[in-house]
C-alpha positions as CSV (number, residue, x, y, z in Angstrom):
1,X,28.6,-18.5,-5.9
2,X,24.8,-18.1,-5.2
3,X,23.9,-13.9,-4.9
4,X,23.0,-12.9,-1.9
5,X,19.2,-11.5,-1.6
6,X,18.5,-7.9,-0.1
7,X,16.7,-8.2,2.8
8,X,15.1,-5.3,4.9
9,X,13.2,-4.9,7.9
10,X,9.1,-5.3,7.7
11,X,6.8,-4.5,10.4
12,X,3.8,-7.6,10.3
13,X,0.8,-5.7,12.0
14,X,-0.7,-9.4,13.0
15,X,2.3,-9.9,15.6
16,X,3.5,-7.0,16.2
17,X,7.5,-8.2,15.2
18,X,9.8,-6.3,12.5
19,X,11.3,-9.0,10.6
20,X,13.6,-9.4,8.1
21,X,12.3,-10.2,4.9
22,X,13.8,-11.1,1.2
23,X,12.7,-7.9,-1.4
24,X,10.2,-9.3,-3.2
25,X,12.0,-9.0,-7.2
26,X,9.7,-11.0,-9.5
27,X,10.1,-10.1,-14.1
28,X,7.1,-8.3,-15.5
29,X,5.7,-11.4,-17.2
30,X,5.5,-13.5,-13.6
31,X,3.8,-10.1,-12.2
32,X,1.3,-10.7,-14.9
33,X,0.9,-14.1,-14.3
34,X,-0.1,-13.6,-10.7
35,X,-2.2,-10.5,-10.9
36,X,-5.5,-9.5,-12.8
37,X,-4.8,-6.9,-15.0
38,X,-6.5,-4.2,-13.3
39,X,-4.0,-5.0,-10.5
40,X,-1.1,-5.5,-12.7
41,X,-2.1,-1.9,-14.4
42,X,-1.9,-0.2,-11.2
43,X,0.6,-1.8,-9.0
44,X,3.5,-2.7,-11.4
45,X,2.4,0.0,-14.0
46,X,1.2,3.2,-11.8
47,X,-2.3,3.1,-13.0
48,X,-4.9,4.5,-11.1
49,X,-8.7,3.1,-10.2
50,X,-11.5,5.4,-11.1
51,X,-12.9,7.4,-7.9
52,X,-15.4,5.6,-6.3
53,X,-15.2,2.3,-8.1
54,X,-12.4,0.3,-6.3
55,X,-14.0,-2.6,-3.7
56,X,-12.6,-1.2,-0.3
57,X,-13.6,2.6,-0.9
58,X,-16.1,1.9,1.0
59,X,-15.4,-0.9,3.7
60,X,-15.7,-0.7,7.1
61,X,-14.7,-3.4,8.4
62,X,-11.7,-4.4,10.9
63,X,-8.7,-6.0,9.5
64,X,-5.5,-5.0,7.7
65,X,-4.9,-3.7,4.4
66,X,-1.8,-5.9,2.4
67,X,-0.1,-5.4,-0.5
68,X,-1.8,-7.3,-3.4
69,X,1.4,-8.2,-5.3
70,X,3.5,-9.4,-1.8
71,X,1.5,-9.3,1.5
72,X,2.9,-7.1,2.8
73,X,1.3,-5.4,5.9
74,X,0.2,-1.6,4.6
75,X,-2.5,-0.3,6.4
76,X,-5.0,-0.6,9.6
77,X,-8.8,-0.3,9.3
78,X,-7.7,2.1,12.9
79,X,-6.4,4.5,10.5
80,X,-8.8,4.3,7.5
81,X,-11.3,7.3,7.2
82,X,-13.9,8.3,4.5
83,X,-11.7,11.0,2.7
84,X,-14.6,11.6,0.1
85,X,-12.6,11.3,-2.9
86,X,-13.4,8.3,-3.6
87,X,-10.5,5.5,-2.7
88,X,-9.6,4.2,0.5
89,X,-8.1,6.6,2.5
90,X,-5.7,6.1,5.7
91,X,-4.0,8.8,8.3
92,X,-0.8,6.2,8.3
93,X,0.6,3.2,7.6
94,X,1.0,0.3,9.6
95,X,4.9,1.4,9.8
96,X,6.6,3.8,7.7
97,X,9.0,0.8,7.4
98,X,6.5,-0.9,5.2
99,X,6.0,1.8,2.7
100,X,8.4,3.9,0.7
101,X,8.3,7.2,-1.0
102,X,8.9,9.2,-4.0
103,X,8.2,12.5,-6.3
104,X,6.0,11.9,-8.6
105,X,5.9,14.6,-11.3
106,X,3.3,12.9,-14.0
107,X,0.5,14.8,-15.7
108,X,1.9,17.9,-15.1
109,X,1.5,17.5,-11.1
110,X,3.9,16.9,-8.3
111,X,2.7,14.5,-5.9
112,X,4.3,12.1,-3.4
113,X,3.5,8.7,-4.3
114,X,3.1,5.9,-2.2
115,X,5.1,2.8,-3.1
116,X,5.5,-0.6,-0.5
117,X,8.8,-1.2,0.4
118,X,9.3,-5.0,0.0
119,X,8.3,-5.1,-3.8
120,X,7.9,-1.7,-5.1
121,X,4.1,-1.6,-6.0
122,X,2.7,1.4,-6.8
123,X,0.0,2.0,-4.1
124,X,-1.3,5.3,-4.3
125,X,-0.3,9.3,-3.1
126,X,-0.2,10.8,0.1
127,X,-1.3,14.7,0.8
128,X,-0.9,16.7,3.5
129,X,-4.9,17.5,3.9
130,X,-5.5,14.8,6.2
131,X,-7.4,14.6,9.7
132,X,-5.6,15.2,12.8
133,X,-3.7,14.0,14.3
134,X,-1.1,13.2,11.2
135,X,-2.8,16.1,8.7
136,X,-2.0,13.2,6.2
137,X,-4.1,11.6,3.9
138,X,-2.4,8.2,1.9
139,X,-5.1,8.3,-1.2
140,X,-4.7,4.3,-1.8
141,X,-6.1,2.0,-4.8
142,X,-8.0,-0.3,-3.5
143,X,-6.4,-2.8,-6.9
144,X,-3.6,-2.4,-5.2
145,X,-4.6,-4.1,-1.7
146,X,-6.1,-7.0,0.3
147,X,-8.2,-7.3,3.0
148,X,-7.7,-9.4,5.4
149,X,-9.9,-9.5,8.4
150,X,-8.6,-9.1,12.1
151,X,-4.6,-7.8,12.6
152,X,-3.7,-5.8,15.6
153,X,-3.3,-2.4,13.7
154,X,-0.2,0.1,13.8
155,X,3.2,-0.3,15.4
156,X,4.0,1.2,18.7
């Protein structure tokens, strides 16, 4: 008898639809196989980029932000803002469906970190020192992303 696959819902920002989608479950040594190792470090390892050095800290273009290690739908250019710390910073996701959420009580800090839902990349941390109108402030690798030009942005 074949095991049946989790699935959950996904909101794609390029239609608009929540789908549901297979988790996305792959062993360490196909993650390694399919990203470089500065994304493999980060996203399947909880590594963090050094401020200011990641290649969409400072982008300004329109599109969507996707998870590197699945494609996953993450973030909208509409909600990215220069934070001044020195990674891409967002006031939300796409759809909270699309990220999940955790303590994170490593080097003697607790933080919330920023995970996406379908395959459990690390992503980043989200504080509470954001703009209006969420006062939140996702803190995002850019390793951990791709840009993909166009989308139509957040849900609802």
């Amino acid at each position: 008898m074949e095991e049946e696959k989790e699935r959950i819902p996904i909101y794609r920002a390029v239609t608009g639809e929540t789908l549901e989608v297979e988790r996305c479950r792959l062993s360490e040594d196909e993650w390694r196989e399919r990203l470089s190792p500065e994304a493999f470090r980060i996203a399947r390892q909880g590594g963090t980029e050094a401020p200011f050095t990641g290649r969409y800290h400072d982008c300004h273009e329109n599109g969507i932000y996707r998870c590197i290690c699945c494609g996953t739908d993450l973030f909208s250019s509409d909600a990215k803002f220069d934070s001044g710390t020195g990674w891409p910073s967002f006031t939300a996701p796409v759809s909270a469906l699309n990220l999940k959420m955790r303590i994170d009580r490593t080097f003697g800090m607790i933080r919330t970190e920023v995970l996406c839902a379908r395959c459990d990349a690390h992503l980043g941390h989200v504080f509470d020192d954001g703009p209006p109108p969420t006062s939140r402030r996702f803190c995002i690798n850019s390793a951990s992303l791709r840009f993909v030009h166009g989308g139509r942005g957040r849900e609802g």
